[in-house]
One Martini backbone bead per residue (centre of mass of N, CA, C, O) as a GRO file, in nm:
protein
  286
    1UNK     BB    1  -1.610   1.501   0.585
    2UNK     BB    2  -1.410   1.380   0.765
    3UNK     BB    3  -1.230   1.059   0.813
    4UNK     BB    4  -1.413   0.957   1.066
    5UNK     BB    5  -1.648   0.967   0.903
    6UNK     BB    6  -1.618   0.789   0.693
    7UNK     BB    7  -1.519   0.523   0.832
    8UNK     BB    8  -1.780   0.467   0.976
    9UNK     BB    9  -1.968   0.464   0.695
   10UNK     BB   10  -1.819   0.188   0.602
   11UNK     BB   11  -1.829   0.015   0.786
   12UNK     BB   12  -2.142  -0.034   0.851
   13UNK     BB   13  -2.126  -0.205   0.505
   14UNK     BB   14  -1.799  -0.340   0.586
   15UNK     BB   15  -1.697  -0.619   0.634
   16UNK     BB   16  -1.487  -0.819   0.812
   17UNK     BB   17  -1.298  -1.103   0.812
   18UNK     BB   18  -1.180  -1.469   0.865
   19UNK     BB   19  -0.945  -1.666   0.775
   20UNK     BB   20  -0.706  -1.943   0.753
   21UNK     BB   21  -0.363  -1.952   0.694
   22UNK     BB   22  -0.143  -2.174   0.792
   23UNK     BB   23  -0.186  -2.085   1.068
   24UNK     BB   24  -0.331  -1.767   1.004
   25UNK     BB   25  -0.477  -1.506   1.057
   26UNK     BB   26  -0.727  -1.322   0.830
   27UNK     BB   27  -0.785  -0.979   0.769
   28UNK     BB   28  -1.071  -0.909   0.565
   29UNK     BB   29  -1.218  -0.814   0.211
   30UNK     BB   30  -1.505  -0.888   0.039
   31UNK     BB   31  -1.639  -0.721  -0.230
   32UNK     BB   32  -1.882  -0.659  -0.525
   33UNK     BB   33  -1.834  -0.800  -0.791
   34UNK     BB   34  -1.880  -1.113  -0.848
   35UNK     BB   35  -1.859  -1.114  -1.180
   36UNK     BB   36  -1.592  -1.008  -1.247
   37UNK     BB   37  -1.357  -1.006  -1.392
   38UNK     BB   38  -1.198  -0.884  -1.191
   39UNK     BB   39  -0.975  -0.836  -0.912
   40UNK     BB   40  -0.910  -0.631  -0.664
   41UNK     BB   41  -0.605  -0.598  -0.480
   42UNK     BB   42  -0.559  -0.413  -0.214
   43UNK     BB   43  -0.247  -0.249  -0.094
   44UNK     BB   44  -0.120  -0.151   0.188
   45UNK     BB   45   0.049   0.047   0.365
   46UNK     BB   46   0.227   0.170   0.663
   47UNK     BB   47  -0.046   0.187   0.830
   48UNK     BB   48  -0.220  -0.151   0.804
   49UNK     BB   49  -0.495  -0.041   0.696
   50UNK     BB   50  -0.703  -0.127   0.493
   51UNK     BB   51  -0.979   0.075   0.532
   52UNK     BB   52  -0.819   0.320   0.407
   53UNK     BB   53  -0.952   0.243   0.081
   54UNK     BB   54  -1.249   0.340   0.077
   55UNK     BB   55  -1.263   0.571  -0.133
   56UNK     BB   56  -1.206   0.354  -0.377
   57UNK     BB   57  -1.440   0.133  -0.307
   58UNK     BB   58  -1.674   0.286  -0.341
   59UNK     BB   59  -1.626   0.326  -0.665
   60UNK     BB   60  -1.553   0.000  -0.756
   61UNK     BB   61  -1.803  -0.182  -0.644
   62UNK     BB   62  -1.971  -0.219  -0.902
   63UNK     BB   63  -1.776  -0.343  -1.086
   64UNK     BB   64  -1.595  -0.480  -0.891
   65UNK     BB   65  -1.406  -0.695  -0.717
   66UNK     BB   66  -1.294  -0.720  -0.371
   67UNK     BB   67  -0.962  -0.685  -0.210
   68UNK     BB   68  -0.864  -0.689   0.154
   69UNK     BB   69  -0.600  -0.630   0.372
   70UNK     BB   70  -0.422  -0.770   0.651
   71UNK     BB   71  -0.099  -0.769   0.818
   72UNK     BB   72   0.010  -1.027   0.960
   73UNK     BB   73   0.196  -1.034   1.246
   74UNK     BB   74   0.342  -1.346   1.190
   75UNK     BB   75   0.449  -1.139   0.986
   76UNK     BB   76   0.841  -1.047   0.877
   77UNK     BB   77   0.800  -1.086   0.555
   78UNK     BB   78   0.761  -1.015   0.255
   79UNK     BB   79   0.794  -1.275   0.052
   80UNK     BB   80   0.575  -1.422   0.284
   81UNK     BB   81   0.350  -1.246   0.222
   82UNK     BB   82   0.335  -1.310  -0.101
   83UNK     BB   83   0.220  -1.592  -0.031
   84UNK     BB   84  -0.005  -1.551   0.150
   85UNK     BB   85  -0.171  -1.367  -0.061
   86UNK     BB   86  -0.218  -1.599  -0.257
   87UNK     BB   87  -0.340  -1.791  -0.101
   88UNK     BB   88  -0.600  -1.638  -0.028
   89UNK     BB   89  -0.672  -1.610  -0.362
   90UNK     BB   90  -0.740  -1.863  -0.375
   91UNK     BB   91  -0.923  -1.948  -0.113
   92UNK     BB   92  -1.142  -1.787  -0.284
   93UNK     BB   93  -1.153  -1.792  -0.576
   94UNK     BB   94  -1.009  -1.527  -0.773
   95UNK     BB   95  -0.974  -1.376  -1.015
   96UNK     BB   96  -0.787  -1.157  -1.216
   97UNK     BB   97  -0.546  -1.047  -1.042
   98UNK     BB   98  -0.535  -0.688  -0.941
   99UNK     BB   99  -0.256  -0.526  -0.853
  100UNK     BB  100  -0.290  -0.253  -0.577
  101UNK     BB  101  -0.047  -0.026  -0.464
  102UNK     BB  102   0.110   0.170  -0.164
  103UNK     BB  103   0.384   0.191  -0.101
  104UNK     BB  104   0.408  -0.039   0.086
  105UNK     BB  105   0.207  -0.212  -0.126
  106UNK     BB  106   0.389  -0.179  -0.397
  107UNK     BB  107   0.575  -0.359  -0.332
  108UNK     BB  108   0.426  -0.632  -0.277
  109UNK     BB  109   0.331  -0.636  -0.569
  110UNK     BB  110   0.603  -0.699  -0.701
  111UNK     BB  111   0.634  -0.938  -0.553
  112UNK     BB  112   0.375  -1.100  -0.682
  113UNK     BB  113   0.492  -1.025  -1.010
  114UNK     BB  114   0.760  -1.210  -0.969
  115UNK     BB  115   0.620  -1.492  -0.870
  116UNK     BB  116   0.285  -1.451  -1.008
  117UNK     BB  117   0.271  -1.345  -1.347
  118UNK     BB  118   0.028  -1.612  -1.426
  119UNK     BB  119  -0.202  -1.471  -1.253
  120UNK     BB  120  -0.171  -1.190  -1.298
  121UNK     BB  121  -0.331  -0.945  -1.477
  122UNK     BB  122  -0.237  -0.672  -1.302
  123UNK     BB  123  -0.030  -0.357  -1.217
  124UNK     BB  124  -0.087  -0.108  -0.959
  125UNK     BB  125   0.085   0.213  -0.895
  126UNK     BB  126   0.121   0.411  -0.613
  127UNK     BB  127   0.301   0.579  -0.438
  128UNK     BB  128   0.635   0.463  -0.508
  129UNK     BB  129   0.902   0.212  -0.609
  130UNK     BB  130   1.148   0.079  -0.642
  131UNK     BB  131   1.341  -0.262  -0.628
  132UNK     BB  132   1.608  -0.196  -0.704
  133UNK     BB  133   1.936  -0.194  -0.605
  134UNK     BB  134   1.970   0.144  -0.587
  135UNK     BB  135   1.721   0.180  -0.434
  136UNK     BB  136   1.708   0.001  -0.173
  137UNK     BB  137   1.967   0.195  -0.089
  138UNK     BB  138   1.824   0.454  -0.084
  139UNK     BB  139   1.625   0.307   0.153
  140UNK     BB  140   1.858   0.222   0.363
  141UNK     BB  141   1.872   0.515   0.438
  142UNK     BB  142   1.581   0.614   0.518
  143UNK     BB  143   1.527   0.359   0.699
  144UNK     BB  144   1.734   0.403   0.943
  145UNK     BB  145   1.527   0.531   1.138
  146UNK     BB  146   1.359   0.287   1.215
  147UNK     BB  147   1.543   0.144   1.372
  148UNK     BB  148   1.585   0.320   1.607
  149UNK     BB  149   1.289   0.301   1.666
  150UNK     BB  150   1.300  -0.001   1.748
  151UNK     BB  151   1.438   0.031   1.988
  152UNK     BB  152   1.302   0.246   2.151
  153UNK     BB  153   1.025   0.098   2.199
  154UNK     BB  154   1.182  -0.125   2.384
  155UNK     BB  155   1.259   0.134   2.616
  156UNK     BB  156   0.996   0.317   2.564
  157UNK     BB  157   0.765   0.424   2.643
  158UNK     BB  158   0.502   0.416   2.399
  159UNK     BB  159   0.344   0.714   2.453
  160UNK     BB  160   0.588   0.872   2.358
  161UNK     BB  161   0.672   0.769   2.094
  162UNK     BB  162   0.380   0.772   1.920
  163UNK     BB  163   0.413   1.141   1.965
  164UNK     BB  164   0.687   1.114   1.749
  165UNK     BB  165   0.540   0.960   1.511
  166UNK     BB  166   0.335   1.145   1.441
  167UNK     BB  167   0.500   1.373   1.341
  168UNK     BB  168   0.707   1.230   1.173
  169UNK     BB  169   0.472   1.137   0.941
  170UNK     BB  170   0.400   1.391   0.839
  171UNK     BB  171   0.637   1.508   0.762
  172UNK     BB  172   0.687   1.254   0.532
  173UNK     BB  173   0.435   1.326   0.383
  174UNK     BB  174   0.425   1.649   0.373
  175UNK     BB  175   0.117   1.769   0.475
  176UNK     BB  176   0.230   2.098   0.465
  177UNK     BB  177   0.169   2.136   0.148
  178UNK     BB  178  -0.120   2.147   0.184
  179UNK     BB  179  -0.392   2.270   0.214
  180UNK     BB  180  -0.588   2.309   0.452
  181UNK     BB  181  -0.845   2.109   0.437
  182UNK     BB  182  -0.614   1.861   0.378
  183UNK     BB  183  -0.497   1.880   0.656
  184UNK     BB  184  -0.707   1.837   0.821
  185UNK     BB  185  -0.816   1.544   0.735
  186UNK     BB  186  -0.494   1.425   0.797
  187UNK     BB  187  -0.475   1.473   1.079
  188UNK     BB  188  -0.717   1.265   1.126
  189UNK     BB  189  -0.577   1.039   0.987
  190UNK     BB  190  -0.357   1.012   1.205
  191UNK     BB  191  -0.519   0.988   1.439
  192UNK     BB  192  -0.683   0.732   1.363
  193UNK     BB  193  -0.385   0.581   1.333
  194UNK     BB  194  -0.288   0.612   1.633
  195UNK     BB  195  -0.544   0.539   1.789
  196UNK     BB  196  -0.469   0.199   1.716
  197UNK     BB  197  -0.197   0.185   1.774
  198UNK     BB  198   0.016  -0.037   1.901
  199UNK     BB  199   0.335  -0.163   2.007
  200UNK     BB  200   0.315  -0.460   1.828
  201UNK     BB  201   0.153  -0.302   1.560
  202UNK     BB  202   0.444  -0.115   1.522
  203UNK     BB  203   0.648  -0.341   1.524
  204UNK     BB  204   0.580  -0.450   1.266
  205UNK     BB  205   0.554  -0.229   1.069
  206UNK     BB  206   0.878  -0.180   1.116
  207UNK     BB  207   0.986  -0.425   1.044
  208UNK     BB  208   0.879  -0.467   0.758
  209UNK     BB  209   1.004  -0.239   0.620
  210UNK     BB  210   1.316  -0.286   0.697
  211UNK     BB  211   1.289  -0.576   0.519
  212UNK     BB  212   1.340  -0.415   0.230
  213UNK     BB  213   1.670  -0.453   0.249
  214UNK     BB  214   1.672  -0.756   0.225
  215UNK     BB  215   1.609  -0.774  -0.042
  216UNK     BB  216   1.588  -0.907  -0.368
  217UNK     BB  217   1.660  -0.742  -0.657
  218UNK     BB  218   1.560  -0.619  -0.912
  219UNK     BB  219   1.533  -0.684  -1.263
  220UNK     BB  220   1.482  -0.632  -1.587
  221UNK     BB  221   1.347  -0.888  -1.639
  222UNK     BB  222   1.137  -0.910  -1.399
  223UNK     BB  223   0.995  -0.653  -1.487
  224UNK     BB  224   0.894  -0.836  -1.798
  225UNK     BB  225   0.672  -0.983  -1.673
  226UNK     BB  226   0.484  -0.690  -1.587
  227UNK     BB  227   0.532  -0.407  -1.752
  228UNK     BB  228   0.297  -0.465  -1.981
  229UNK     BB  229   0.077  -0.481  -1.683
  230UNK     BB  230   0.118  -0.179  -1.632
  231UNK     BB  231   0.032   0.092  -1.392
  232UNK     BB  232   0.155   0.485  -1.291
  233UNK     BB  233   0.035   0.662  -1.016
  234UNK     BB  234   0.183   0.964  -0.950
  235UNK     BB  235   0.273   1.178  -0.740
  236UNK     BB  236   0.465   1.536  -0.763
  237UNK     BB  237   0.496   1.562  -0.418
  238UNK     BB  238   0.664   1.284  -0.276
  239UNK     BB  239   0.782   1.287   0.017
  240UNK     BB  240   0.861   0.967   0.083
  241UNK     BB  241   1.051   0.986  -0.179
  242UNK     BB  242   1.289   0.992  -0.358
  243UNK     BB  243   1.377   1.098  -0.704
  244UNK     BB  244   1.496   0.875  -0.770
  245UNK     BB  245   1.349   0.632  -0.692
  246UNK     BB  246   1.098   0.742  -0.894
  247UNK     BB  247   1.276   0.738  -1.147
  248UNK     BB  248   1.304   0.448  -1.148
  249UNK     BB  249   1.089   0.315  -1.192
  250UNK     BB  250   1.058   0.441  -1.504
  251UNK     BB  251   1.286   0.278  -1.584
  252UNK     BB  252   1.195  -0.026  -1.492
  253UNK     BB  253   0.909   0.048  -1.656
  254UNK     BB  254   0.868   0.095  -1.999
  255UNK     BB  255   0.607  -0.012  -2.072
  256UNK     BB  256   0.446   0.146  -1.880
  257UNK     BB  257   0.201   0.294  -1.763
  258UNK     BB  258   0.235   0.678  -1.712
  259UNK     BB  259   0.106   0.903  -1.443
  260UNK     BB  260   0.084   1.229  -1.338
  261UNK     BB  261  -0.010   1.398  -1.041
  262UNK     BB  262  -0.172   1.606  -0.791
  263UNK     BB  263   0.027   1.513  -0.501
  264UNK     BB  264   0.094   1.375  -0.246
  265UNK     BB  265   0.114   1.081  -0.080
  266UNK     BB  266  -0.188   1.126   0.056
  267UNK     BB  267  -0.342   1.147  -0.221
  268UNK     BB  268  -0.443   0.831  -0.273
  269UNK     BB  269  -0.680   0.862  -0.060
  270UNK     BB  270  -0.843   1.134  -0.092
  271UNK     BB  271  -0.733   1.211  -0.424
  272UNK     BB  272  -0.906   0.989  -0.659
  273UNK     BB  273  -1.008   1.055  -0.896
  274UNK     BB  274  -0.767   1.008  -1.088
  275UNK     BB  275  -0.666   0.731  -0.994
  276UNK     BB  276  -1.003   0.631  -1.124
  277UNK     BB  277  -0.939   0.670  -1.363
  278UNK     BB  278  -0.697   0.561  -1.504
  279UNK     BB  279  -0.789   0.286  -1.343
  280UNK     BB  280  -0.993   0.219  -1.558
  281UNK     BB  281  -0.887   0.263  -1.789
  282UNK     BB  282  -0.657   0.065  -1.812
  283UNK     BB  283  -0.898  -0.199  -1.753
  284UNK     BB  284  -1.002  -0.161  -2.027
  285UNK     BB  285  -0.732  -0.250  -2.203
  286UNK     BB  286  -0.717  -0.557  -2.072
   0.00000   0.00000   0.00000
């Protein structure tokens, strides 16, 4: 099945609902078993639409409970969104959350388990980076395309822009890469996320990413806090992040279970089976 025919057969019977937490509406995805020791907390990466990870949540909604979201419009700091995240998590009374995250849901994770690594159960990083002051840094290069494109969404048609970053997101993450028919499914994702994508709701998720530059930098420290109950399951052809990036990751959580996969950036979201089983592995070790 295409990725539109997958997402549409997922939504039918995974409803989304929505919570207030502190006067800022939350929509959400809760399913899954609910007697489970862990809650397993997908956090999305920079397409912002947490239905994308449709292909986890079916695999693993039999054995866990599942929390997804999408990160609130009236939220543009990162650090307040990673409080946002755990107060959600707390009204919901959920137990022994497992912050899964993948590209900026990774940083995300990380966030949250420098913060409140006292509720964390455990962190599972996909296709993402450290946040160390040399990463930022170098994050802070990569990501100055951003700005420009901030900018230009004010001041130029919105439907002109969104046809450039179409284009230009497939680029950054490298799907010419893929064999043909991973390249044909990855088109239709990114056909169905910028098919949703408005410019309130790209200028958001724009904020968002370039927030990244401003964070506080992790020290070896903070990282001592959760990278003994921490997975890195990387893909070989990222081509998101830099090689520097990614091997600083590997440099920042010595103690972290890590293991390289076959495939590029988006291949967390569709080429998942590595992926759900390192992580099964993984959740039985803790």
């Amino acid at each position: 099945m295409s990725f539109t025919e997958e997402i549409q057969k997922f939504s039918k019977n995974h409803l989304f609902v929505e919570e207030n937490i502190d006067g800022i509406i939350t929509r959400y995805l809760l399913c899954g078993k609910a007697d489970s020791k862990y809650t397993l907390v997908y956090l999305v990466g920079g397409t912002g639409f947490s239905e994308v990870w449709f292909n986890h949540i079916w695999r693993m909604e039999n054995d866990y409970r599942i929390l997804t979201l999408d990160y609130p419009m009236e939220i543009e700091d990162l650090e307040h969104l990673a409080n946002h995240i755990v107060k959600l998590i707390k009204k919901l009374c959920l137990k022994n959350p497992v912050l899964i995250g993948a590209s900026l849901g990774g940083f995300m994770a990380q966030l949250i388990a420098r913060r409140y690594s006292n509720i964390v159960a455990g962190v599972i990083l996909y296709s993402t980076c450290s946040l160390s002051q040399s990463s930022i840094v170098d994050l802070k290069k990569q990501y100055k395309s951003y700005g420009v494109m901030l900018k230009l969404m004010k001041i130029i048609p919105y439907s002109w822009i969104k046809q450039i970053l179409f284009a230009v997101s497939k680029k950054q993450v490298g799907i010419e890469n893929e064999d043909s028919t991973d390249r044909t499914y990855m088109e239709d994702f990114f056909a169905w996320v910028y098919g949703r994508y408005t410019k309130d709701f790209d200028l958001h998720m724009t904020n968002l990413i370039i927030n990244v530059a401003s964070l506080k930098p992790f020290e070896s420290s903070d990282y001592e806090l959760f990278d003994n109950k921490s997975l890195l399951v990387l893909p070989d052809m990222d081509k998101a992040f830099s090689q520097f990036a990614q091997t600083d990751l590997l440099h920042s959580m010595p103690r972290a279970k890590a293991v390289k996969v076959k495939g590029g950036h988006t291949s967390t979201l569709y080429k998942v089976d590595e992926y759900i089983r390192e992580t099964r592995v993984f959740l039985d070790s803790i």
